[in-house]
Wavefront OBJ file of the C-alpha trace (Angstrom):
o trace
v 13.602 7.986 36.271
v 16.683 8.206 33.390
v 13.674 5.866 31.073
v 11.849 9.104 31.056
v 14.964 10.856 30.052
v 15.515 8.664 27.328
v 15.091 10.972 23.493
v 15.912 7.329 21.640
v 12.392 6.122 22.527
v 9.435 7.505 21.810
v 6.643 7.966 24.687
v 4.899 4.651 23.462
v 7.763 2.729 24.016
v 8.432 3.912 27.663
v 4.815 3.108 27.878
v 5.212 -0.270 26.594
v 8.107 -0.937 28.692
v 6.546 0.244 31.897
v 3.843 -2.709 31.008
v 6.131 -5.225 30.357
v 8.386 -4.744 33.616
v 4.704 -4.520 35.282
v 4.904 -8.026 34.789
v 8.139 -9.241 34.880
v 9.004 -7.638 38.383
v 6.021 -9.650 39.833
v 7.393 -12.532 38.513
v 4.820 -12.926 36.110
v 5.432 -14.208 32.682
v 5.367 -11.764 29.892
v 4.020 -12.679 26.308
v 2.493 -9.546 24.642
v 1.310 -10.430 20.996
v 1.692 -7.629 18.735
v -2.285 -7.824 18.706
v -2.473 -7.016 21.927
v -0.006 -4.135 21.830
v -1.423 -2.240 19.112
v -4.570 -2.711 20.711
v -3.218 -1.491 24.141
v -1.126 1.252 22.058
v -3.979 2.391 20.054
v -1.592 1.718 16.990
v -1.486 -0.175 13.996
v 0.381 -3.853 14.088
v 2.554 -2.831 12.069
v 4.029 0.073 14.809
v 3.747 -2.608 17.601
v 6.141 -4.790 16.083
v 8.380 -1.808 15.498
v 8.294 -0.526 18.879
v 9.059 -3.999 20.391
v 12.089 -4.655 18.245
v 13.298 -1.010 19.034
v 13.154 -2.030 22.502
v 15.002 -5.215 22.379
v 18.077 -3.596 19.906
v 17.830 -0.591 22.792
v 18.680 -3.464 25.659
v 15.601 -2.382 27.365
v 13.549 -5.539 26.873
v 15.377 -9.184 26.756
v 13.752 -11.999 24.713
v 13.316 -14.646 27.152
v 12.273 -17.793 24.918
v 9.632 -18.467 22.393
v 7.419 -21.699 22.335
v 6.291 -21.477 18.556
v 3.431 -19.589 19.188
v 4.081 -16.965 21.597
v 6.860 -14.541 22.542
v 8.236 -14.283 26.149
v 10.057 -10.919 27.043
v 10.981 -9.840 30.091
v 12.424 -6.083 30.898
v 16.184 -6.155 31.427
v 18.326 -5.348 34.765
v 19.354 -2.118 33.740
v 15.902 -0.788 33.534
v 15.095 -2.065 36.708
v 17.936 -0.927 38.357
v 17.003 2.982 37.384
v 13.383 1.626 38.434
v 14.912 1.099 41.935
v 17.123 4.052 42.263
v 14.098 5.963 41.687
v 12.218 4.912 44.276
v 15.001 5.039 46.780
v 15.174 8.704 45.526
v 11.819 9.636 46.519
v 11.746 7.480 50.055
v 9.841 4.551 48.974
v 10.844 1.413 51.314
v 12.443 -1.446 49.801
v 14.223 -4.139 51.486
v 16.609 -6.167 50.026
v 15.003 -9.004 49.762
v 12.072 -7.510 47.850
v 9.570 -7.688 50.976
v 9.545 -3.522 50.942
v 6.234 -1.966 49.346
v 6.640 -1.191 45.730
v 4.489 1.594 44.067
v 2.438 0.004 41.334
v 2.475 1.554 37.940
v -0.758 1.027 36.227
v 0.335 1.619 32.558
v -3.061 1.921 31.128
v -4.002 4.740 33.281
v -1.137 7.178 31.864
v -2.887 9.137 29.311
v -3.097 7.864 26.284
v -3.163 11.559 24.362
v 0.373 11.883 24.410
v 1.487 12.524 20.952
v 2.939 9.962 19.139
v 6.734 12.071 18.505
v 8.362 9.504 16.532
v 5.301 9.015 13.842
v 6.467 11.159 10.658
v 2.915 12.088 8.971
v 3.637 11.877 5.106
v 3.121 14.743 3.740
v -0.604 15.260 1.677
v -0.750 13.946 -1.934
v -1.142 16.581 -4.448
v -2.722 15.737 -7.370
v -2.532 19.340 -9.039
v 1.388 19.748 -8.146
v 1.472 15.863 -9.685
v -0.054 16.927 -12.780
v 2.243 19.665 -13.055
v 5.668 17.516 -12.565
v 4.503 15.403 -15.555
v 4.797 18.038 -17.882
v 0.861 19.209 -17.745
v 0.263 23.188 -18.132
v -1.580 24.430 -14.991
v -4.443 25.718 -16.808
v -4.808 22.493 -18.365
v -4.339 20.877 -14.535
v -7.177 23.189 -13.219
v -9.904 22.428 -16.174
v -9.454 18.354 -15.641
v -9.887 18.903 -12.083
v -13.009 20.887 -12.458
v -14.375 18.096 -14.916
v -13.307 15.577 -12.296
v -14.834 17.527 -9.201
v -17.886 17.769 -11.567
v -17.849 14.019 -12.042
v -16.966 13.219 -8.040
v -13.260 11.608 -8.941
v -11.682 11.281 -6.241
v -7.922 12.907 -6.518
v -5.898 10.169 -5.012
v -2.516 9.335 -5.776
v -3.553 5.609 -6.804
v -5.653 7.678 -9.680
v -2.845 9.570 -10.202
v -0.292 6.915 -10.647
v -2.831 5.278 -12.635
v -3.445 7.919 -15.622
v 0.512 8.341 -15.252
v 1.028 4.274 -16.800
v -1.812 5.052 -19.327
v 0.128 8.722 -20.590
v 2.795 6.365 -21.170
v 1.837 3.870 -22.653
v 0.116 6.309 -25.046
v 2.718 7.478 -26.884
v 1.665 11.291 -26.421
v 3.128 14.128 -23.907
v 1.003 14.713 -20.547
v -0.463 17.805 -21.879
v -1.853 16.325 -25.106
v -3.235 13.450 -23.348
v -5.166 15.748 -20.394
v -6.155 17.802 -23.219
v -8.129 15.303 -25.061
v -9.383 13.947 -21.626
v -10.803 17.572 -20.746
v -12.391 18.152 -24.539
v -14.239 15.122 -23.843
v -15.307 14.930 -20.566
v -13.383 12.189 -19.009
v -12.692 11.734 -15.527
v -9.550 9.516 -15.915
v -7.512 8.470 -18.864
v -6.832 5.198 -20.373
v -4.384 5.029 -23.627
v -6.496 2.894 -25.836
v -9.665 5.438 -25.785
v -7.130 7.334 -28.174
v -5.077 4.730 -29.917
v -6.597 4.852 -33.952
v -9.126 2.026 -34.502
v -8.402 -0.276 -37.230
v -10.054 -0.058 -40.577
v -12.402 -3.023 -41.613
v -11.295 -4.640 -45.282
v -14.336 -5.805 -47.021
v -14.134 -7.602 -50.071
v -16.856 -6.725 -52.504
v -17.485 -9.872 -54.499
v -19.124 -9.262 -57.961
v -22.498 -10.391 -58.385
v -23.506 -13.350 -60.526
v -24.991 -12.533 -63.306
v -28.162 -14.069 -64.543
v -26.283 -15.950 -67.432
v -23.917 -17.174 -65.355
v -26.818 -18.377 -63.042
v -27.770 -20.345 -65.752
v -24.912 -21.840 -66.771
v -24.515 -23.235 -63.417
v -27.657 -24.975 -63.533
v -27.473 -26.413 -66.742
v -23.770 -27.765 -65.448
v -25.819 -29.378 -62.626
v -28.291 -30.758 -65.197
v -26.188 -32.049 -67.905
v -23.281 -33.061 -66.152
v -20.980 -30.573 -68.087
v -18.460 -27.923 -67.349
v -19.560 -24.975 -69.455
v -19.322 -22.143 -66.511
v -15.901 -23.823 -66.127
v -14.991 -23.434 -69.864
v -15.933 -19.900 -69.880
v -15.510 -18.437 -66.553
v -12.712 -20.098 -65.787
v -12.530 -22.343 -62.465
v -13.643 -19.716 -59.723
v -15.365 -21.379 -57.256
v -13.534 -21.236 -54.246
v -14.322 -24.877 -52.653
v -12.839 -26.682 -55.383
v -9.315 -27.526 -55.691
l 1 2 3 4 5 6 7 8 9 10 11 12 13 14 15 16 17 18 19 20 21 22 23 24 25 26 27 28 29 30 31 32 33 34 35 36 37 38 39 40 41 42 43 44 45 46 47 48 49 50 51 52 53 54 55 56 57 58 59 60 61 62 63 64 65 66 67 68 69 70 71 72 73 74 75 76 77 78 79 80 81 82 83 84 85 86 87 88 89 90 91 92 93 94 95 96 97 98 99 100 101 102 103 104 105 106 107 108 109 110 111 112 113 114 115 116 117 118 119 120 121 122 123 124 125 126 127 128 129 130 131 132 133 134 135 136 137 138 139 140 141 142 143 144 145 146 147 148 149 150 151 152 153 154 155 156 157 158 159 160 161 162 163 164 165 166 167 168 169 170 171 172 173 174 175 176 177 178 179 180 181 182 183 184 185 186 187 188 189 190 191 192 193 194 195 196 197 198 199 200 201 202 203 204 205 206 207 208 209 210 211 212 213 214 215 216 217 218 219 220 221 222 223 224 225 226 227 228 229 230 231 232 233 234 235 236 237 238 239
């Protein structure tokens, strides 16, 4: 059958199809959620949304109508046609009418090992290599990893991305900042663990002395101003 033939789709969408016109050539209404396909796919949702609308642009699969909640599809004449042509080809008896026997195809018992050629793997993070691109000297690279192995980091590129913000915001290169994380033990990296702390002003307020003392308390006795007169008017509450 040319469907088989087909390089544009990848061996889960043949699959896919072969389910769908299951149905359709019965007569039977089609309405596959994209639940149900990944789970029938052994895929993520995500590639069972893809593979549907890479059907439908392909002409393979017609969208029949849609109710609000679900999806009717139904496969379209041309793949039918080849379906037919097929069977003709290898002597199976169909009448014109449709009352001939027609082989059923049970999708679900084709093996589902067959590789997926159409998923691209991305390629394996590299956290040394990513160190390296940032300006970081490998030996410097190689000692943060062993304090990170030693601490059970995990080198993902979320951590990664996550010490690349902090370098920035720092202020300093790559290789100064992985430096000071590797003198001091540090697992990650975070650009305020190096930013200078500020100094605390204190303001050292002279002690009274013991005259002064008393001239505040005969003030409060008397009524008078005398630590006014010779101190001068210090005290900070009065205006």
């Amino acid at each position: 059958m040319e469907i088989w033939k087909d390089k544009s789709l990848t061996w889960n969408e043949k699959i896919l199809l072969m389910e769908i016109d299951s149905f359709t050539s019965s007569g039977k209404d089609c309405y596959f959620s994209n639940e149900y396909i990944a789970d029938f796919l052994n895929v993520s949702i995500r590639w069972a949304r893809k593979y549907m609308s890479h059907l439908i642009e392909a002409g393979y699969v017609k969208l029949v109508r849609f109710d609000g909640r679900r999806r009717y599809v139904e496969a379209e004449g041309k793949f039918q046609a080849e379906r037919r042509e097929s069977y003709h080809a290898e002597g199976s008896e169909i009448s014109s009418q449709g009352g001939g026997k027609v082989p059923h195809i049970e999708i679900k018992e084709i093996n589902k090992s067959i590789e997926e050629k159409d998923t691209i793997r991305k390629p394996r993070f590299d956290f040394k290599s990513s160190l390296l691109s940032l300006g970081v000297s490998e030996e410097v690279a190689e000692a943060w990893m062993s304090v990170r192995k030693t601490k059970r980091a995990t080198n993902t590129e979320i951590a990664f991305r996550k010490v690349a913000e902090e370098i920035q915001k720092s202020g300093k290169t790559a290789e100064e900042c992985i430096t000071i994380a590797v003198e001091n033990s540090w697992q990650g990296f975070k650009a305020e663990w190096i930013a200078p702390k500020p100094q605390r002003q204190y303001q050292h307020r002279k002690k009274e002395s013991t005259f002064e003392k008393n001239l505040r308390a005969i003030d409060q006795v008397l009524g008078t101003d005398m630590h006014g007169q010779y101190y001068g008017r210090r005290d900070i509450d009065e205006q």
